[in-house]
N, C-alpha and C positions, 0 to 999 in steps of 0.2 A: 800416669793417671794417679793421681792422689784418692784418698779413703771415701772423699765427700762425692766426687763422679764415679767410684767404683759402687758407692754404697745407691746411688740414681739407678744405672745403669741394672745393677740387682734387681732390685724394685719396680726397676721397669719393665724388666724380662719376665718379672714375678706377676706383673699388672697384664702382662701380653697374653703371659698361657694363661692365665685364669676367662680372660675374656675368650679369649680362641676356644677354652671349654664348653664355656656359657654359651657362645655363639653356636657349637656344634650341638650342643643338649637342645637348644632351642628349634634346631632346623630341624634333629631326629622330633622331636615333639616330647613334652615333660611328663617324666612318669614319677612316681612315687622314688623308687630307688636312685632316681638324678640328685635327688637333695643331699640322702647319705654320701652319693660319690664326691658330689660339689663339698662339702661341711671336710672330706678327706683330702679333697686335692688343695682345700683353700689350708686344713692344720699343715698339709706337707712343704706347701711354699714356702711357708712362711716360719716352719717349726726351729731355724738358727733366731729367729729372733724373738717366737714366744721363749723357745728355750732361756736364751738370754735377762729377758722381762722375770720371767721365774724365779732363776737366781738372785737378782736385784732385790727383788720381793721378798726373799726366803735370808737374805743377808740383811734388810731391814730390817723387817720384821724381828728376826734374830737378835740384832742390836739393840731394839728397843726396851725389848723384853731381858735381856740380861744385863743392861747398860745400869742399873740404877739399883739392884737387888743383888742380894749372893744367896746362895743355897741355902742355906743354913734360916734368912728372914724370908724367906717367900712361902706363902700359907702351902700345907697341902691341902688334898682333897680328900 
């Protein structure tokens, strides 16, 4: 199995239990505290890859802001 059907197959078991949740919230009937649980089980599925997006974002952003300035010329505050 290669990275690109490993990384499906994830996703897809990720797509499954979220609905299988939803599916079961729905039949118990929707209360106030489904939301919190649902907003918890969708960061927990998914948290290797907000993880991931994070870092991305924080090595950006990082680069952009140090790429063109050194200590010494960038204003303080």
């Amino acid at each position: 199995m290669n990275a690109r059907q490993r990384s499906r197959l994830i996703n897809l078991n990720r797509a499954l239990i979220f609905a299988l949740t939803l599916g079961g919230l729905l039949i118990d009937g929707l209360q106030p505290a489904d939301l919190l649980g649902t907003v918890a089980l969708f960061v927990w599925l998914w948290l290797p890859l907000c993880t991931r997006l994070e870092a991305r974002l924080l090595h950006w952003v990082g680069g952009r802001h140090s790429s063109g300035r050194s200590a010494e010329t960038s204003p303080s505050i």
